[in-house]
Backbone bond lengths (Angstrom), bond angles and torsions (degrees), N, CA, C in turn:
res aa  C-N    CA-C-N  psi(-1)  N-CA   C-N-CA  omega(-1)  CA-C   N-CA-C  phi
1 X - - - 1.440 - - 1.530 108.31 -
2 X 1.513 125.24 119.42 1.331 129.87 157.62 1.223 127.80 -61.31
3 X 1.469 104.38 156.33 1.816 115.23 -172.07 1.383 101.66 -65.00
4 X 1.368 113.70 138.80 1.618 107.06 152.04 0.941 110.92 -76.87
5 X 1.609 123.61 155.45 1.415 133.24 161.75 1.275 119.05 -109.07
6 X 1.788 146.07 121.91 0.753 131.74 -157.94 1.232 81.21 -152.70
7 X 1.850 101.37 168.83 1.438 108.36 -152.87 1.678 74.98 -133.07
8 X 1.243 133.84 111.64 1.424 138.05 173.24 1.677 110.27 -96.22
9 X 1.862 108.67 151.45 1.154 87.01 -165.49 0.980 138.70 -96.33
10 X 1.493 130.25 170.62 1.554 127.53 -154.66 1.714 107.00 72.62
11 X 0.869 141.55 -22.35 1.454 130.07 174.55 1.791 107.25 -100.93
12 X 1.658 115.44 -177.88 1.405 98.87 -153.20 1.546 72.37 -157.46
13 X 1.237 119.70 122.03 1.491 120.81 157.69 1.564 114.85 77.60
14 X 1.406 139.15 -7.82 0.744 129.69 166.56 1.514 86.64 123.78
15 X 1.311 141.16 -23.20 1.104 147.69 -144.09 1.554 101.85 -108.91
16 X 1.717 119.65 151.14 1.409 112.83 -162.90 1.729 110.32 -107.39
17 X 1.464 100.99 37.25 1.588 89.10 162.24 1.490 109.81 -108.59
18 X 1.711 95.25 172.25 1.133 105.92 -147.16 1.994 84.80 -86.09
19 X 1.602 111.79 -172.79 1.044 120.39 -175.89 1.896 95.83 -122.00
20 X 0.737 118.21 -13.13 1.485 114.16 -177.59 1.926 106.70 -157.27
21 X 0.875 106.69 140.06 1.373 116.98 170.50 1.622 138.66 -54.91
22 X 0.843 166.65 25.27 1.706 167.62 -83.66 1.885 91.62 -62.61
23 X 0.834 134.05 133.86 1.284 119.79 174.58 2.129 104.21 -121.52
24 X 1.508 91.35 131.53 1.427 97.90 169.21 1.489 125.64 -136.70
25 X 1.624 88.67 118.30 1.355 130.91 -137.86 1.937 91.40 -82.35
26 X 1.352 106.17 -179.20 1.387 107.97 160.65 1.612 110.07 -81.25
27 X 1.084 126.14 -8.00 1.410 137.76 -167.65 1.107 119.28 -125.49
28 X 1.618 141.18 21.35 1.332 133.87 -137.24 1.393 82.74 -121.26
29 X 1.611 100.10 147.43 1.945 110.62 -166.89 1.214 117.75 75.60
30 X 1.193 131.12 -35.45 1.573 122.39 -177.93 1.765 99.94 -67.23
31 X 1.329 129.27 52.37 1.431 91.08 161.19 1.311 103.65 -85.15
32 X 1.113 144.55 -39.60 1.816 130.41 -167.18 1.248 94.93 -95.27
33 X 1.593 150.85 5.15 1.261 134.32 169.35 1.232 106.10 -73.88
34 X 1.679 137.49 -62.85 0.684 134.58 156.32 1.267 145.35 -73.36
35 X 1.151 124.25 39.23 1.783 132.37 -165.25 2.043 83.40 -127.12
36 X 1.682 86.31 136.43 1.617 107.17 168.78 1.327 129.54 -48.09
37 X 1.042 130.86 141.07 1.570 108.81 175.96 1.881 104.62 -82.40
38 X 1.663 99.55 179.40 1.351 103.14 -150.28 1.795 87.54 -77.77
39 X 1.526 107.16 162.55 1.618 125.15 -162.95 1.445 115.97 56.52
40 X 1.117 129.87 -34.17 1.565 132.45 175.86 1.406 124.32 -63.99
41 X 1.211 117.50 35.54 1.619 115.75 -170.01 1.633 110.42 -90.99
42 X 1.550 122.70 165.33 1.284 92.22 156.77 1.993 81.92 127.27
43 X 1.503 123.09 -175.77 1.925 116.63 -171.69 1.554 80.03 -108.47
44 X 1.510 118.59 162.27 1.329 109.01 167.68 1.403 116.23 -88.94
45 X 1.404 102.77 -172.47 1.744 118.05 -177.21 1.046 109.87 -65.84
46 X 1.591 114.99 177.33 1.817 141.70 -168.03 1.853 85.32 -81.99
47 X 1.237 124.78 -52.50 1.439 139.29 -150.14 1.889 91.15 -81.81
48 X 1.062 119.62 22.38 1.367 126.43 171.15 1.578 108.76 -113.75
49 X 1.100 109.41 -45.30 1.468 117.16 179.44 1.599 116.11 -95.25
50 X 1.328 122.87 -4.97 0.741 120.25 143.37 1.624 155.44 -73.53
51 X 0.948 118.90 -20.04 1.252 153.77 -174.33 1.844 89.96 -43.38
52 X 1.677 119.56 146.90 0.903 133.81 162.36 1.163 122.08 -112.38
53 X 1.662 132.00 134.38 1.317 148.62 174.16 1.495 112.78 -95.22
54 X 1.040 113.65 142.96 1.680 112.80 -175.23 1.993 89.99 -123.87
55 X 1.127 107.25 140.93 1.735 120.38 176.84 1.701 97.82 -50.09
56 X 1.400 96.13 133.89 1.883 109.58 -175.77 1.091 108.12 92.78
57 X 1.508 130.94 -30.20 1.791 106.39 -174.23 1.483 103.53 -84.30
58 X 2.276 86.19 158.66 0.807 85.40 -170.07 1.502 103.09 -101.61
59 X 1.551 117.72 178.97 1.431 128.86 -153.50 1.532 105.67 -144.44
60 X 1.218 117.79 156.39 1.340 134.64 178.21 1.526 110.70 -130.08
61 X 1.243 99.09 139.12 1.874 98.02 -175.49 0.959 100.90 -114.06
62 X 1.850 122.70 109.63 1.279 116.95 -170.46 1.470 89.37 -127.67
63 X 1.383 113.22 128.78 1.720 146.92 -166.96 1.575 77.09 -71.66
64 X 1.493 103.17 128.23 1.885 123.73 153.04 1.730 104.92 -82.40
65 X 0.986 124.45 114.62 1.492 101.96 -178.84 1.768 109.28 -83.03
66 X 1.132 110.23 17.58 1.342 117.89 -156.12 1.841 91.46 -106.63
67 X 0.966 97.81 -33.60 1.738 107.51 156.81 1.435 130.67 -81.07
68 X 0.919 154.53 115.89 1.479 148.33 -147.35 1.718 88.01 -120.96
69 X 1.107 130.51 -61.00 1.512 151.12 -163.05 1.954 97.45 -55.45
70 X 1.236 104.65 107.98 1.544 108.34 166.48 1.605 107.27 91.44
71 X 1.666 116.70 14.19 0.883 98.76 -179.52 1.572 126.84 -82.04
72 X 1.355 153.74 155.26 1.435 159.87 -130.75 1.518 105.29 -105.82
């Protein structure tokens, strides 16, 4: 009985390089970190940027993904 030869994937010839590179991005993994939740799409409101802080509170920095510009 002869060898099979099979070409499994991501490898090429029997041989152990890769066929493509893994690439890591400035953004890589966030697809559901940053993706909207469902109905909420869209830039946000005036009453977002408005909002006043008084010295001592405390705050949460929650990424708009709807903003790309300044994100952390």
């Amino acid at each position: 009985m002869g060898k099979l030869h099979t070409i499994s994937r991501g490898y090429r010839h029997g041989t152990r390089n890769k066929l493509h590179t893994i690439s890591r991005g400035y953004r890589h993994g966030t697809r559901n970190k940053f993706a909207k939740k469902f109905r909420s799409k869209g830039k946000p409101g005036v009453s977002r940027y408005l909002t006043t802080f008084k010295r001592g509170d405390y705050v949460d920095i929650v990424v708009d993904p709807s903003i790309q510009k300044g994100m952390p």
